[in-house]
C-alpha positions as CSV (number, residue, x, y, z in Angstrom):
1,X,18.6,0.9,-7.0
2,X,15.5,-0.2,-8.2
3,X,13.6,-0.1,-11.1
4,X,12.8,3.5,-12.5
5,X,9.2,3.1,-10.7
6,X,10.7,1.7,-7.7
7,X,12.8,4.7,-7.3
8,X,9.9,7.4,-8.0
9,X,8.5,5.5,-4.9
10,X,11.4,5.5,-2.6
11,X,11.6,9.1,-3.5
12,X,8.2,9.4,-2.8
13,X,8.5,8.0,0.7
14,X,11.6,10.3,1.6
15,X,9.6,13.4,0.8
16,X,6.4,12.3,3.3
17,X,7.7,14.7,5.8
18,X,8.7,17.2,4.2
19,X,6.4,17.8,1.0
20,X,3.5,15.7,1.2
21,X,2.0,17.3,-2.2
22,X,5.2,16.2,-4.0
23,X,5.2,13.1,-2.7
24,X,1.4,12.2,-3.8
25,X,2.4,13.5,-7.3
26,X,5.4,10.9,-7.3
27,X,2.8,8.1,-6.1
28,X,0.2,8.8,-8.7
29,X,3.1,8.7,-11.5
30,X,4.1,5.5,-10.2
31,X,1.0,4.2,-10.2
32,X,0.4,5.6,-14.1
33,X,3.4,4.4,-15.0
34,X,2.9,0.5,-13.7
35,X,-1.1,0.4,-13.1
36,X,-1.0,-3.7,-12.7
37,X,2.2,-4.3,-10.8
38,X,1.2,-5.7,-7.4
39,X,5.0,-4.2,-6.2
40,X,4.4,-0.7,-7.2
41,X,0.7,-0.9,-6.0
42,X,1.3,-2.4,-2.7
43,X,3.7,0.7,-2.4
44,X,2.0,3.2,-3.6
45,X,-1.0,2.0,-1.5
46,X,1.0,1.9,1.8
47,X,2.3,5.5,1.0
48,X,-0.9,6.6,0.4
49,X,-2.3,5.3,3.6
50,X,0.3,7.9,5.5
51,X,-1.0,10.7,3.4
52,X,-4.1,9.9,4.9
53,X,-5.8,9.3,1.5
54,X,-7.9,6.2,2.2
55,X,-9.9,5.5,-0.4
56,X,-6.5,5.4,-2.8
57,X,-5.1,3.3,-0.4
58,X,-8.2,0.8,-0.3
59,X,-8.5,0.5,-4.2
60,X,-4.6,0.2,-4.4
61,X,-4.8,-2.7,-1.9
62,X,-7.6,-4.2,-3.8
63,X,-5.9,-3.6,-6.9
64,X,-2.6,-4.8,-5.9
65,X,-4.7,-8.2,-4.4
66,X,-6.3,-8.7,-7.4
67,X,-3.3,-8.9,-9.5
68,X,-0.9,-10.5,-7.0
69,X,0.9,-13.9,-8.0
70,X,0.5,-16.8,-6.5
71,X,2.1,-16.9,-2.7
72,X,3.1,-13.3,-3.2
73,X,5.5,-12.0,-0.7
74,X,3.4,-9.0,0.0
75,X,0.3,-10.5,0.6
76,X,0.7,-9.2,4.6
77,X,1.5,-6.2,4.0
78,X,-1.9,-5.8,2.0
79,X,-3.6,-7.5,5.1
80,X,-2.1,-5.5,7.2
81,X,-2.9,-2.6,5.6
82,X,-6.6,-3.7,4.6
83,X,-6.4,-3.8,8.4
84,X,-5.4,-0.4,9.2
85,X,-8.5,0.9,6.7
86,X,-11.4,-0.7,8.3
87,X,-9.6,0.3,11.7
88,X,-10.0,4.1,10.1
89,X,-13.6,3.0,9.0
90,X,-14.7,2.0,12.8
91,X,-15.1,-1.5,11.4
92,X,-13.5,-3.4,14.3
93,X,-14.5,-6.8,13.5
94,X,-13.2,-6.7,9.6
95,X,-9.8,-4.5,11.0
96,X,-9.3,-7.7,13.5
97,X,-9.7,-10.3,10.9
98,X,-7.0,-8.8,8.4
99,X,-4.9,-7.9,11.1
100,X,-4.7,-11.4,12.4
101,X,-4.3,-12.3,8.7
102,X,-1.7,-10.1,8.7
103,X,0.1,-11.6,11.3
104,X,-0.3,-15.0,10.0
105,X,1.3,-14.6,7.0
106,X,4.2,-12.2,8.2
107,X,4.4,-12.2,12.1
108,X,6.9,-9.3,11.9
109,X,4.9,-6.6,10.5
């Protein structure tokens, strides 16, 4: 168990299938509820990406980037995903960049 913003998220995620409506309302509460935490935002941004709700996504990433630590754990996962954007964008070159970012920093995602 996580924190209470942790779990709205992993409820979130379980619901993706099922009730994608619900499961955007439990992302956006996150996200209200911890609006600077890189954790919650890399999340939330991820989550939002399989909704197919881009631009969240991209300003969550951002977000998330912009307030990430030093050496932050997550900082492929936001790659990654900043990846997996420009790839819905039709920017190739930019989606091949982060991707090989990606890899670089985490070579199992």
């Amino acid at each position: 168990m996580g924190t209470p913003t942790q779990d709205i998220l992993t409820e979130a995620a379980a619901r993706l299938a099922t009730d994608a409506a619900s499961a955007e309302r439990l992302v956006r509460d996150a996200v209200r509820k911890a609006p600077d935490d890189p954790y919650v935002l890399a999340r939330a941004a991820s989550l939002m990406f399989a909704l197919e709700r881009y631009e969240e996504a991209q300003a969550w990433t951002r977000h998330a980037a912009a307030h990430a630590p030093e050496g932050f754990e997550l900082m492929g996962t936001l790659a990654h995903l900043t990846g997996k954007l420009a790839l819905v964008r039709g920017d190739e070159d930019t989606a091949e960049r982060f991707l090989r970012l990606a890899f670089e920093q985490d070579p199992e995602l």
